[in-house]
N, C-alpha and C positions, 0 to 999 in steps of 0.2 A: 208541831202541835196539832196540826190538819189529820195526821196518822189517829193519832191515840184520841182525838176524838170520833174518830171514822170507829176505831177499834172497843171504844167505851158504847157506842150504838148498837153496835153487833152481841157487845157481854149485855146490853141491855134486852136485846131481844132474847136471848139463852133465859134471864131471869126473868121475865117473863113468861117464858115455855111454864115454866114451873110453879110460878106464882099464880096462875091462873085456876090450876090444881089444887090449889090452898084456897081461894079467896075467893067469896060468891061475887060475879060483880054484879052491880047495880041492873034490874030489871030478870036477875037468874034467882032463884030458889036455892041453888045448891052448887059448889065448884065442877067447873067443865070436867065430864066425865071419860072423858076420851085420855088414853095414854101420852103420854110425852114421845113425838113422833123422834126416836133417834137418828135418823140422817139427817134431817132437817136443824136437829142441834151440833151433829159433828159439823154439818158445813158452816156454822154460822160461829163455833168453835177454831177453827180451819181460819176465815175469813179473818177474827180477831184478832187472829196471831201474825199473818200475815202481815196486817196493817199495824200494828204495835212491834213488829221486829224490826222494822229501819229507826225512830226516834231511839229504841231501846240499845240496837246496835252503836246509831252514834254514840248513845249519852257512855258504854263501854270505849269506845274507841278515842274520846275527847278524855276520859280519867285515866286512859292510859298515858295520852300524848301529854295532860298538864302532870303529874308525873315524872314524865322524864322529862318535860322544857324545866321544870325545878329545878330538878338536878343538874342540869343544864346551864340555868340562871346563877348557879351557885347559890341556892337556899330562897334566891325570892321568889316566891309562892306566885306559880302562873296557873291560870285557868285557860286551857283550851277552848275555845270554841268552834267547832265545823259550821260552817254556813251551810245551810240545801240552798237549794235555786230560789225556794221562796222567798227564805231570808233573807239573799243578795238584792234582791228588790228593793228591800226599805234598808239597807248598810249604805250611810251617808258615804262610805271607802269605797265602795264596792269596784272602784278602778282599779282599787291596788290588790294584790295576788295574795295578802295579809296583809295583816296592821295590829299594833302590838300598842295597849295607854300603856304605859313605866307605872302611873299612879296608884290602877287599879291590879295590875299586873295580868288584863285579860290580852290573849292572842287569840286572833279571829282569823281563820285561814277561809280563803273563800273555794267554793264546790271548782276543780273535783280533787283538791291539793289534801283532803284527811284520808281520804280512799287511796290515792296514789301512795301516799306516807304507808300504809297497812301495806299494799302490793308489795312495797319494796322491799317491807322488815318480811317478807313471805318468802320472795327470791331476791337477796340483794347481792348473789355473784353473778346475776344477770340484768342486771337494774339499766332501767329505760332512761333516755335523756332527761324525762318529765322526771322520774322517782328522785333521781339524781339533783335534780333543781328542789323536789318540794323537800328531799333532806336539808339542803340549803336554805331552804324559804324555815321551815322551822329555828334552824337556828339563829338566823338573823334576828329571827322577834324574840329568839329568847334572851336576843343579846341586848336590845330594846329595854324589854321586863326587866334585866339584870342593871340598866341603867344611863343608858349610851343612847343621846339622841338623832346625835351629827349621824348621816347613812354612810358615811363612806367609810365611816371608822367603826360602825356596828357591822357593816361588811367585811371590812378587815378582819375582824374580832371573830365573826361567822366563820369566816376562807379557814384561820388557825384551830378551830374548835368542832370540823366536820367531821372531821376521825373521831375526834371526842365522840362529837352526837350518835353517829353512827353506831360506836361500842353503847352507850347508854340504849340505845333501842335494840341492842343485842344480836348485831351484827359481828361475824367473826373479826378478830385481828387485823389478818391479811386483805381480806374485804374490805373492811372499815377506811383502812388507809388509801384503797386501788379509788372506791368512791369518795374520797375527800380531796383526793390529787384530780381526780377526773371533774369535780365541780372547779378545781381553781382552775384548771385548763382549758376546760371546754366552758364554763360562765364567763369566769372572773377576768381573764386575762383577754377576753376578744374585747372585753369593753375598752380596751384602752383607745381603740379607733373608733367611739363612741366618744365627739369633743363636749365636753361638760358635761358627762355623764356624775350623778349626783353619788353613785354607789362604788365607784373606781376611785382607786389614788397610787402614782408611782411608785408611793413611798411604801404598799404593800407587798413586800416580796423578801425573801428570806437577806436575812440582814440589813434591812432595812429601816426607817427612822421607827415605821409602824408594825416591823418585826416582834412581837411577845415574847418570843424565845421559850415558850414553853417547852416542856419535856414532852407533851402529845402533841403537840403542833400538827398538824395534815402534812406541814410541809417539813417536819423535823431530820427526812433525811433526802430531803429534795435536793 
């Protein structure tokens, strides 16, 4: 909000430039006679955009992401939200890395997890531990939004549906699946020496109580 106010000050001084041209003001005879100084409106031109391309950048990159958490959710309608640093300030969550209400079906990923999400769908046959994690962090809360409150069983639900998510953000085949086997290996599975870990449960792993058996499953030819 701070940007696009910065950036509405700066279109304010451009209409201005102009309107000074038209408009006698109070104590003048007649509108300022002097030309419209052109550099001085390209910079200030310049300046606006600058400042108005990060909120306008997220508000594209959150209609992407709630989008495919949808699709994701299986039809229930999620609203992304990206946190900046400022918002994390006043996000009563703002411990957790997301957090997903069921009710409202909004998911709030906190800074720098909606930029890593883009990095990855950019290069994901070379995806970083982080990108790797924040594909998993989305689909958790979409697993949330879709209706699952207990965490170890919307993590379960997440470990099976990372290929899915992966393909839905338009990552290839063979990718989709190297990254959804690389989240249960390198996240899911070290938790287990993690005692009372809220997001772990034995019973997730292929044929097991909390097996899906989906046909996409991450882990369908594990």
């Amino acid at each position: 909000m701070l940007w696009i106010v910065i950036s509405l000050f700066f279109c304010w001084l451009i209409f201005r430039e102009f309107q000074r041209r038209k408009v006698v003001e109070v104590g003048f005879d007649a509108p300022d006679p002097a030309p419209v100084y052109k550099p001085y409106v390209a910079i200030l031109a310049i300046l606006a955009a600058l400042f108005a391309w990060p909120p306008v950048h997220f508000w594209f990159i959150e209609r992407f992401l709630s989008a495919k958490a949808t699709e994701l959710a299986e039809g229930h309608r999620v609203k992304v939200h990206c946190n900046t640093v400022f918002d994390s300030f006043f996000d009563p969550n703002n411990g957790a890395r997301g957090h997903a209400n069921p009710a409202t079906g909004e998911i709030v990923l906190q800074p720098p997890h909606c930029k890593t999400l883009m990095d990855y769908i950019a290069h994901p046959a070379r995806a970083s531990r982080d990108e790797i994690f924040a594909l998993g962090l989305l689909t958790h809360e979409s697993m949330h939004v879709r209706g699952e409150r207990n965490e170890s069983v919307t993590e379960c639900e997440a470990v099976q549906r990372n290929y899915r998510a992966a393909k839905i953000l338009g990552v290839p085949d063979t990718i989709a699946r190297k990254n959804a086997l690389d989240y249960f290996h390198n996240f899911y599975l070290p938790r287990e020496r993690l005692e009372g870990s809220a997001y772990f449960s034995p019973e997730c792993r292929p044929g097991k109580a909390m097996d899906e058996h989906l046909v996409d499953s991450a882990w369908a030819t594990y």
